[in-house]
C-alpha positions in Angstrom: 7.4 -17.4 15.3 9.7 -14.6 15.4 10.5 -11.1 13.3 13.4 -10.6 11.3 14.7 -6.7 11.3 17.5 -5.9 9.4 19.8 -3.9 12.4 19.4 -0.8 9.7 15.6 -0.7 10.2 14.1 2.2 12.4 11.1 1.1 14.0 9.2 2.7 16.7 8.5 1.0 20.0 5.2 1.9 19.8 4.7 0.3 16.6 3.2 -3.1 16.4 4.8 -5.9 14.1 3.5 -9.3 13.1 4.6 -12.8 14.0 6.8 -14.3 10.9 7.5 -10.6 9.3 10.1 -9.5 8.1 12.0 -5.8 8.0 14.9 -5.1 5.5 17.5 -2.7 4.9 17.2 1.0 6.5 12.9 0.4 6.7 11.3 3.1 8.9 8.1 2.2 10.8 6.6 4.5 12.6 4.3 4.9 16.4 1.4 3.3 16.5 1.7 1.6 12.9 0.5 -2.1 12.7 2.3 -4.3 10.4 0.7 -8.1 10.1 2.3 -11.3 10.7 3.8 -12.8 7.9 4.8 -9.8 5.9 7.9 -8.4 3.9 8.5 -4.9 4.4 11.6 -4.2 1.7 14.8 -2.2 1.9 13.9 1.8 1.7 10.5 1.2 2.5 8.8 4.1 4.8 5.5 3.7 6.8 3.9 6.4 9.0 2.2 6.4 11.9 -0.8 4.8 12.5 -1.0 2.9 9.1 -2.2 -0.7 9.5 -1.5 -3.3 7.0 -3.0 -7.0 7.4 -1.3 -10.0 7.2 1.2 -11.7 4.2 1.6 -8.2 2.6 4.4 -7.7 0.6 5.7 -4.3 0.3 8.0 -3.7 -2.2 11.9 -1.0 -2.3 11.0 2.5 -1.5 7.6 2.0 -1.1 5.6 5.0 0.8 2.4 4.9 3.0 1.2 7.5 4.9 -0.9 8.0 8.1 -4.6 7.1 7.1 -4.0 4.4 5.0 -5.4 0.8 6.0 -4.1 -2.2 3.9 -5.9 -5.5 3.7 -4.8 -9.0 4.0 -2.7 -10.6 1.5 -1.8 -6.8 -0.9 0.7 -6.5 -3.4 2.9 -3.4 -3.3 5.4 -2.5 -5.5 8.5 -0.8 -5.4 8.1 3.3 -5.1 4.9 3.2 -4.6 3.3 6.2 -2.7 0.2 6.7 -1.0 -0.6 10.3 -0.6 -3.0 11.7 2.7 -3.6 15.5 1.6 -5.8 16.6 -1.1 -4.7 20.0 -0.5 -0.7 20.1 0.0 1.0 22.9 2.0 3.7 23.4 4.1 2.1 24.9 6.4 -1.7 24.6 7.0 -3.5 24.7 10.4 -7.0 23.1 9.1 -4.8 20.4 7.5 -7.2 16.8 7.6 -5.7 13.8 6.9 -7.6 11.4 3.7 -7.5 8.0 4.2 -7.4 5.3 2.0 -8.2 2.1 2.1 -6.9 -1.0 0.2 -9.0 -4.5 0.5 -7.3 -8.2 0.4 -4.9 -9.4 -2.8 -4.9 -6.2 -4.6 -2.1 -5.4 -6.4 -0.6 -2.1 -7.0 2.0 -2.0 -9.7 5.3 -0.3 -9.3 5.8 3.7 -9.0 2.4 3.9 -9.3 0.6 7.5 -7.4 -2.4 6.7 -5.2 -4.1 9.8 -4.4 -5.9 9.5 -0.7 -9.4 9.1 -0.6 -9.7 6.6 -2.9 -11.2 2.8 -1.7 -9.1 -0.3 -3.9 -11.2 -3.3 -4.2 -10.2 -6.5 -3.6 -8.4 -8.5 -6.1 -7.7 -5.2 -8.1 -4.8 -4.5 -10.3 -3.4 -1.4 -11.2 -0.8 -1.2 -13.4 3.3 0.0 -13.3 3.3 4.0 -12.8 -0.5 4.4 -13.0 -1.8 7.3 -11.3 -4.9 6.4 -9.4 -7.4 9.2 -8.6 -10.7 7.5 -8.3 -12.0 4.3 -6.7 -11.1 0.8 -8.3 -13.9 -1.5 -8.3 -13.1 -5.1 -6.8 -11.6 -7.4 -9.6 -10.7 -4.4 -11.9 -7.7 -3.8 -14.0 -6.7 0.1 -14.3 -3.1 1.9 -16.0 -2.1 5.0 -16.9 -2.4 8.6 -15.8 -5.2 9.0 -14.2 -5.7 5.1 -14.4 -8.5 4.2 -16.3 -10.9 1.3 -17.0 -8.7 -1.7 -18.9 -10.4 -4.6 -17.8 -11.3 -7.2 -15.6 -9.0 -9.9 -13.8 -9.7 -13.3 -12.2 -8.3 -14.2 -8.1 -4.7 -15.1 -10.0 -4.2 -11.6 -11.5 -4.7 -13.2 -15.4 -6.9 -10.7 -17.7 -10.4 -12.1 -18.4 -11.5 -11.6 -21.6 -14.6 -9.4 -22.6 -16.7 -12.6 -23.3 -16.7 -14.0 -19.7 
């Protein structure tokens, strides 16, 4: 099974790409990131080096994901998403560390939502449109807003279980 890239797409030859994925309009995938088979990696989307996303991802328009974040099987991401890697931002910084992040299989991260490194995502989370995520979300858990906060609990399908089950 082949790849499909869109001739707009910028991907490094030292970047590893999936059997069955796919590559849209003006995508940038950079050295020594790992991209799974079977994924969709949309128009605008960017993808640093070294990032490694498992297998039948979808990542959605404008998405960004920066070296030191690791992406299970099967993920959700939506369009504008960003995935930051410094807790401390400058411009210029000698000591500057890179803060992973990790995602786990068939989360699901709303669009233009903020994920703040250093944080793990569960499995089968789901964080809601434009949340801002600065803590850990548990496996199964439903989080919105700014900082994203406790709403629930959801089931493998993404439907909201109610408080009685």
């Amino acid at each position: 099974m082949s790849i499909f890239v869109h001739h707009s797409a910028i991907i490094s030859p030292e970047a590893t790409i999936g059997a069955g994925s796919k590559v849209w309009v003006n995508a940038q995938i950079r050295e020594h990131a790992t991209i799974g088979e079977n994924c969709i990696i949309a128009k605008d989307v960017y993808i640093d080096k070294n990032v490694r996303i498992g297998n039948r991802c979808k990542v959605q328009n404008a998405a960004q994901i920066y070296d030191g974040v690791m992406i299970g099987d099967d993920v959700f991401i939506g369009p504008g998403v960003v995935f930051t890697n410094d807790l401390r931002p400058r411009a210029s910084n000698s000591s500057w560390n890179i803060t992973s992040t990790q995602v786990l299989q068939n989360a699901s991260i709303g669009a233009n939502t903020t994920i703040i490194c250093g944080v793990r995502i569960g499995a089968y989370a789901m964080i809601a449109a434009g949340a801002v995520v600065t803590r850990d979300v548990d496996a199964f858990e439903l989080v919105a807003g700014n900082p994203a906060r406790h709403l629930g609990w959801v089931d493998e399908l993404g439907n909201r279980k109610h408080s009685s089950e």
